[in-house]
C-alpha positions as CSV (number, residue, x, y, z in Angstrom):
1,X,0.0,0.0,0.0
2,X,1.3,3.4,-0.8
3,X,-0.3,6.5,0.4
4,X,-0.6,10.1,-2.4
5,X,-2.2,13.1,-2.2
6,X,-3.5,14.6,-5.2
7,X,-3.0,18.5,-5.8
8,X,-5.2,19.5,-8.1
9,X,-5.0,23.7,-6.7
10,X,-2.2,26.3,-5.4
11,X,-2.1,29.9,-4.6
12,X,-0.2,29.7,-8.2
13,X,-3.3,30.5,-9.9
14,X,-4.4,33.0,-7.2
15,X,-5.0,33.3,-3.2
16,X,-8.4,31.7,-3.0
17,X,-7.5,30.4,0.7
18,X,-7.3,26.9,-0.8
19,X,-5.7,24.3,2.0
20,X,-4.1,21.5,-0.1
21,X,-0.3,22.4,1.7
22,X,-2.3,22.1,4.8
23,X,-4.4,18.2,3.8
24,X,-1.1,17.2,2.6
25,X,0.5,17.5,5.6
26,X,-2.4,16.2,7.0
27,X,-1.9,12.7,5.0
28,X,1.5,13.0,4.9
29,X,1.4,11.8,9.0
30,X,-1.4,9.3,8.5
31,X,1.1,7.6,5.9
32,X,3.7,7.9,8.6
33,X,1.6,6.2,11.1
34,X,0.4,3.4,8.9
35,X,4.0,3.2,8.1
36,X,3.6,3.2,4.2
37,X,5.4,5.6,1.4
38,X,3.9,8.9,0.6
39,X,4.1,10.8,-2.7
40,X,2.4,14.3,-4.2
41,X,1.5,13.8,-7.6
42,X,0.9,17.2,-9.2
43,X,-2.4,17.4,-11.7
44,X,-3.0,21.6,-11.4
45,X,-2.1,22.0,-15.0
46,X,-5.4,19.1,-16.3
47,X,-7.6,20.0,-13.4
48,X,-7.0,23.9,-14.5
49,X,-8.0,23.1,-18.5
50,X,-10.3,19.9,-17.7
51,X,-12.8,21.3,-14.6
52,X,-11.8,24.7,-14.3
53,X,-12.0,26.0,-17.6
54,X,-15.3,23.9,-18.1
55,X,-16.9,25.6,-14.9
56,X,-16.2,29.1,-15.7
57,X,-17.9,28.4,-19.6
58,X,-20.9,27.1,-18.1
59,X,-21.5,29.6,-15.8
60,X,-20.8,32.0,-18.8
61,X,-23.1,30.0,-20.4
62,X,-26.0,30.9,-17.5
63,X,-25.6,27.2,-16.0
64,X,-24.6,25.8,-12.9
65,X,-22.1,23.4,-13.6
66,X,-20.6,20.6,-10.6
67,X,-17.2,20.8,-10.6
68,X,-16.5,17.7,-8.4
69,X,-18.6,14.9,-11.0
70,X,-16.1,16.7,-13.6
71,X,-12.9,16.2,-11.2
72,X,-14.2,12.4,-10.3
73,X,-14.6,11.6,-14.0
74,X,-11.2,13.4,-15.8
75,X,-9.1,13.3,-13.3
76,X,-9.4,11.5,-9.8
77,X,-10.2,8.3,-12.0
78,X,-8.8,8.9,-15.2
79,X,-5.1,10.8,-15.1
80,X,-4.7,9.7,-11.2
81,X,-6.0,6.3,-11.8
82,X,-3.7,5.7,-15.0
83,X,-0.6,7.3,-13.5
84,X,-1.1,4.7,-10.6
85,X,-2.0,1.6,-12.8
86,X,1.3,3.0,-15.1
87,X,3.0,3.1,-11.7
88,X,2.2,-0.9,-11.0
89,X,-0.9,-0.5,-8.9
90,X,-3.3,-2.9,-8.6
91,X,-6.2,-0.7,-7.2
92,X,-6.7,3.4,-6.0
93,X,-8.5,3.3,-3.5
94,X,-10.5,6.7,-2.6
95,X,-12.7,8.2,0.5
96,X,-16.0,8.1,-1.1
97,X,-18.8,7.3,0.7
98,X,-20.1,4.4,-2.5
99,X,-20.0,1.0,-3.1
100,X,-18.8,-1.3,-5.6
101,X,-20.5,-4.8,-6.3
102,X,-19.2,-6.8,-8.7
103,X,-22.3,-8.9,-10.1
104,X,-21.1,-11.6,-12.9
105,X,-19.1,-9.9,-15.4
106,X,-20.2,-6.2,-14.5
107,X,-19.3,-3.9,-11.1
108,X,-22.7,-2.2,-9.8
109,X,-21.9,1.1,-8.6
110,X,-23.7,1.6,-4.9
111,X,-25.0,4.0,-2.7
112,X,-23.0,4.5,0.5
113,X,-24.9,2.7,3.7
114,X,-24.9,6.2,5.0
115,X,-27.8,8.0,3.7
116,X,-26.2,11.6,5.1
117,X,-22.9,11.4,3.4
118,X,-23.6,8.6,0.4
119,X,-21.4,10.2,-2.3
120,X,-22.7,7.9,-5.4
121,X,-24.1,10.9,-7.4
122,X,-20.8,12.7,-7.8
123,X,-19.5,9.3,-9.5
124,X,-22.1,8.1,-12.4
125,X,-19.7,9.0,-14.6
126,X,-17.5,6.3,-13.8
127,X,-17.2,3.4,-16.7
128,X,-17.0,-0.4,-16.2
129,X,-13.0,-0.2,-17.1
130,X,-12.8,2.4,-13.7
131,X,-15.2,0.6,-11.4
132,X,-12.8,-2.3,-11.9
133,X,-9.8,-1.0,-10.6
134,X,-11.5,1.4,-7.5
135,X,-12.2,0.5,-3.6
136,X,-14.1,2.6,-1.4
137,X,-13.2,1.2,1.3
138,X,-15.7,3.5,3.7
139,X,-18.5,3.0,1.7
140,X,-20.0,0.2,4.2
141,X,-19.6,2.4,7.2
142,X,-21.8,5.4,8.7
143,X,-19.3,8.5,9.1
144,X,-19.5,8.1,13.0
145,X,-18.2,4.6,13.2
146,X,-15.4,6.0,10.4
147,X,-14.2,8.2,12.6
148,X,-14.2,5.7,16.1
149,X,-11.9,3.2,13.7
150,X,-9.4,6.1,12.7
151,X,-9.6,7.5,16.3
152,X,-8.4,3.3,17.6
153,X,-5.7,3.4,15.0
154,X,-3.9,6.6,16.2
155,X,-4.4,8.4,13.1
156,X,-4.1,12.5,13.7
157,X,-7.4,13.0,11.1
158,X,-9.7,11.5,13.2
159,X,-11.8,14.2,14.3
160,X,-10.7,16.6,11.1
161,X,-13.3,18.6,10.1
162,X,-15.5,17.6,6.6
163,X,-14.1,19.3,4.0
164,X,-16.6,21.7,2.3
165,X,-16.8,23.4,-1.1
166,X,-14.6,23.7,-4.0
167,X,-11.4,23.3,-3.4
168,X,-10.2,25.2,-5.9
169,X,-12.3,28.3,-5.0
170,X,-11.8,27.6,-1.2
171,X,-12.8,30.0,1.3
172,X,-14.0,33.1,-1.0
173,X,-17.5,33.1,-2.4
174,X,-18.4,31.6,-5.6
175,X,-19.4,34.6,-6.9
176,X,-16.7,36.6,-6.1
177,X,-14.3,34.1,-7.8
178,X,-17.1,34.2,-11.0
179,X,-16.9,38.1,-10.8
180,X,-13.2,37.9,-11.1
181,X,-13.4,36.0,-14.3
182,X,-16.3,36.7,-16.0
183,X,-17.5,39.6,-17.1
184,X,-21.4,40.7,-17.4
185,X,-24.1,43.4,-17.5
186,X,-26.3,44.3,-14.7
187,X,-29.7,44.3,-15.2
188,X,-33.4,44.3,-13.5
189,X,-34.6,42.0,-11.0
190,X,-38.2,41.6,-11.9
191,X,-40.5,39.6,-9.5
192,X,-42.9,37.2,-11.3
193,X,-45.9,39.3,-10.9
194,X,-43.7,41.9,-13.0
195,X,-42.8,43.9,-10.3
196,X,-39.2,45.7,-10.5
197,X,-37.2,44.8,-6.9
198,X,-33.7,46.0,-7.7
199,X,-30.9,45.1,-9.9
200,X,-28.0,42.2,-10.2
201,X,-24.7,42.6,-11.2
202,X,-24.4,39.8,-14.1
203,X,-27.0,36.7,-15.1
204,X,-24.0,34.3,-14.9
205,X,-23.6,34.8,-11.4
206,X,-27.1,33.6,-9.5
207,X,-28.5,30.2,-9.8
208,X,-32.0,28.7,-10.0
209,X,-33.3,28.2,-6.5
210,X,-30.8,30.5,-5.0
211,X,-31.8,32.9,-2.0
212,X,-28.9,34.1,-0.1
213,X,-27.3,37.1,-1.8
214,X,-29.8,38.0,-4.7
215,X,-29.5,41.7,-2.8
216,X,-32.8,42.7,-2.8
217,X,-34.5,43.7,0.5
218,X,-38.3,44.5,1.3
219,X,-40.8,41.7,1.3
220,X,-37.9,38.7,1.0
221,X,-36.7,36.5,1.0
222,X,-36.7,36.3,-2.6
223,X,-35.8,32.9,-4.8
224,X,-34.1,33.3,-8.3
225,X,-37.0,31.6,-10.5
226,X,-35.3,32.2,-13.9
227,X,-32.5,34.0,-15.6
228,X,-34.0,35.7,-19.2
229,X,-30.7,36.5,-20.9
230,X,-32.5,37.9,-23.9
231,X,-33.8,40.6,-21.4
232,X,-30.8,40.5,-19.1
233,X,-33.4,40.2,-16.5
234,X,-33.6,38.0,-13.2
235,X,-36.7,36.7,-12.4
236,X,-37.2,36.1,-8.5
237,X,-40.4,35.5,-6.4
238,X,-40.8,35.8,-2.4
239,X,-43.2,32.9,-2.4
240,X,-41.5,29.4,-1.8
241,X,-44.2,27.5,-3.6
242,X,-44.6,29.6,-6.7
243,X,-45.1,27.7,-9.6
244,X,-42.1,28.4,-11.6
245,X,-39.9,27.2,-9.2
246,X,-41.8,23.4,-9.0
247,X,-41.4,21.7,-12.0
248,X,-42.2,18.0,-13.1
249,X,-40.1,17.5,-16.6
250,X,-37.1,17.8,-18.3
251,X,-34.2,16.7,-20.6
252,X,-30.8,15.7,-20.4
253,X,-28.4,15.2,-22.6
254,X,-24.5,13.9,-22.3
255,X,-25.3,10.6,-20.8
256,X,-23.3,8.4,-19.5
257,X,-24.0,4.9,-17.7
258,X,-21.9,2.8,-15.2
259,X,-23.1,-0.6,-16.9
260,X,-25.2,-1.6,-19.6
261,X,-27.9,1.1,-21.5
262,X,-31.0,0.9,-19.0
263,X,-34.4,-0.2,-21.6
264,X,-36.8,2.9,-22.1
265,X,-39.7,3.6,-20.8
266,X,-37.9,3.6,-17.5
267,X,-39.7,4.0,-14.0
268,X,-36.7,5.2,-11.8
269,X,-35.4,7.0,-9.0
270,X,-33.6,10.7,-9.9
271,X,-31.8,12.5,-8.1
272,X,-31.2,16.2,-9.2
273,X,-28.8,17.4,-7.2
274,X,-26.4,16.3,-4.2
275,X,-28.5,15.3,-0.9
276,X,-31.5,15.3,-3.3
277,X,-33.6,12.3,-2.9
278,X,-34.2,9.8,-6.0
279,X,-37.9,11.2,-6.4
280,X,-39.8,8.4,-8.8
281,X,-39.6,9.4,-12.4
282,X,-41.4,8.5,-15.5
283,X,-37.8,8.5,-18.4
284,X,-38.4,8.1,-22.0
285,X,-35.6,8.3,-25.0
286,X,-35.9,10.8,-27.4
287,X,-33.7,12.0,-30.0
288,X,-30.3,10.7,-28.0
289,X,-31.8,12.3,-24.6
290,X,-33.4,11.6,-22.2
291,X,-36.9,13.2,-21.6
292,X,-37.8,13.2,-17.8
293,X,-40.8,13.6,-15.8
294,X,-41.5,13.6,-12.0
295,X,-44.3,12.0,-10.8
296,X,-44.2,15.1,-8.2
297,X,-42.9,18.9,-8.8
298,X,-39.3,19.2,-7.8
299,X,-37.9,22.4,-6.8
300,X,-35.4,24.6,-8.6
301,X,-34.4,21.6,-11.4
302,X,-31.6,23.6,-12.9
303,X,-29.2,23.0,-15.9
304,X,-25.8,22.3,-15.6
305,X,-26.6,20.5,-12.9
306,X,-26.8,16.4,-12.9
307,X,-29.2,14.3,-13.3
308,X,-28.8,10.8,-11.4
309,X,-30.7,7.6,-12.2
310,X,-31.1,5.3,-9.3
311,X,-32.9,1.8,-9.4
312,X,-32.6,1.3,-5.2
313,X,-29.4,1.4,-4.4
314,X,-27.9,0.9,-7.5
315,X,-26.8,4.0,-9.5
316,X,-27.8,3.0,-13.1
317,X,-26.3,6.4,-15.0
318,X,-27.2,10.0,-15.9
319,X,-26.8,13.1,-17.4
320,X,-26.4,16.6,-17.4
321,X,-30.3,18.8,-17.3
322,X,-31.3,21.3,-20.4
323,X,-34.0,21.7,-20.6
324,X,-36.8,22.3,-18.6
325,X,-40.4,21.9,-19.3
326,X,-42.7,22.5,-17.2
């Protein structure tokens, strides 16, 4: 077994308060009580053009990408993986609160047994060929008891703080670090009953759903319903259950599946974002996407985001929302 941390960020491409010197350290005296070798491999230059450069387009773009499925997918188990493989390892094995099964020829890719911190949705990008070589080796343990075993063996992390956030945008807001890199036009904040409430700095930097720091006082708080870039207006409303911020259907489109293409019409679990449940769904193929329908409204289905297919606990797939219907 050797032990490597995997330094995706640096103050080298600004102070954003990132605290990889800090978490390598940090591993770097777990591998010294475990008594194995330690390394740093250095991947800033493919995280900075693979998930960087992809989030700051999509937000330009007026959606709200997830940088971690990108990082999972590109580089923790694809330049990480195949520099370790390349290296003569049999297996990576990773902190993520899944499960793999193998079942005959194919590896099932599983929730975690800890409903709170399961982690499956930020890895349904992963293929047969990656499943295959992973452990998650946590995956069949609740966080608590994760913590009571590294607190037995004398490790220094075992009452560490969860990590939280982007790594690579670290303690600053997300949209300060948007600001910095994207530019846009301010514009009205219009309430869906038409009313004008204020004005935002730049469509590109709210999200669907969002509340906190939409900077408009008065009758709040106020939920971003839509963003009209033909307008350069941001639709809000200060009712919770306001219809256009429930809706039941939608596409998505750059799919991906962990094992064989699932037969449509599907009844399935979705999941529409991290801690989401896997609300039932009606899915149907259309035109090399997937068209999706709640059997109940969902709340702020936004796109950029994923979409994750779930039949129980197994993760079937998914995809990345478009468009939304209704």
């Amino acid at each position: 077994v050797i032990g490597v941390y995997m330094k995706n960020w640096s103050e080298d491409f600004g102070d954003y308060g990132c605290t990889w010197a800090e978490d390598a350290e940090d591993a770097r005296k777990v591998a010294q009580v475990l008594d194995i070798p330690f390394y740093v491999w250095n991947f800033e230059k493919e995280y900075y053009s693979k998930v960087v450069e992809y989030f700051l387009h999509e937000y330009e773009a007026g959606r709200t990408p997830n940088p971690d499925i990108l990082c999972n997918s590109e580089i923790k188990f694809k330049v990480f993986l195949e520099k370790a493989i390349a290296l003569g390892a049999d297996f990576v094995a990773t902190g993520h609160y899944a499960r793999v099964k193998k079942v005959g020829d194919n590896y099932q890719l599983l929730k975690g047994v800890d409903p709170a911190k399961d982690q499956s949705y930020f890895l349904y990008r992963l293929t047969q060929k990656q499943l295959s070589k992973v452990l998650f080796p946590i995956g069949e343990y609740p966080k608590s008891e994760v913590r009571e075993l590294a607190k037995k063996f004398k490790l220094p992390t075992y009452a560490k703080k969860d990590s939280q956030g982007i790594c690579f945008i670290g303690k600053i807001d997300v949209t300060e670090f948007l600001k910095e890199h994207i530019k846009a036009k301010a514009g009205e904040i219009v309430t869906t009953t038409g009313q004008v409430v204020g004005s935002h700095y730049g469509l590109p930097y709210y999200t669907i759903g969002q509340r906190e720091g939409i900077g408009v006082g008065g009758q709040g708080p106020y939920y971003v319903v839509n963003k009209d870039f033909t307008s350069n207006k941001l639709l809000v409303t200060n009712d919770k259950n306001d219809p256009g911020l429930w809706k039941s259907e939608f596409t998505i489109g750059d799919l991906s599946w962990t094992g064989n293409t699932p037969k449509f019409p599907l009844q399935s679990g979705v999941s529409i974002r991290y801690h989401h449940p896997d609300y039932p769904a009606h899915i149907e193929e259309k035109n090399g996407k997937l068209l999706v329908k709640f059997d109940t409204p969902q709340r702020a289905i936004t796109p950029g985001q994923s979409a994750v297919i779930y039949a129980g606990e197994v993760l079937l797939g998914g995809g990345i929302i478009e468009e939304i219907k209704q």
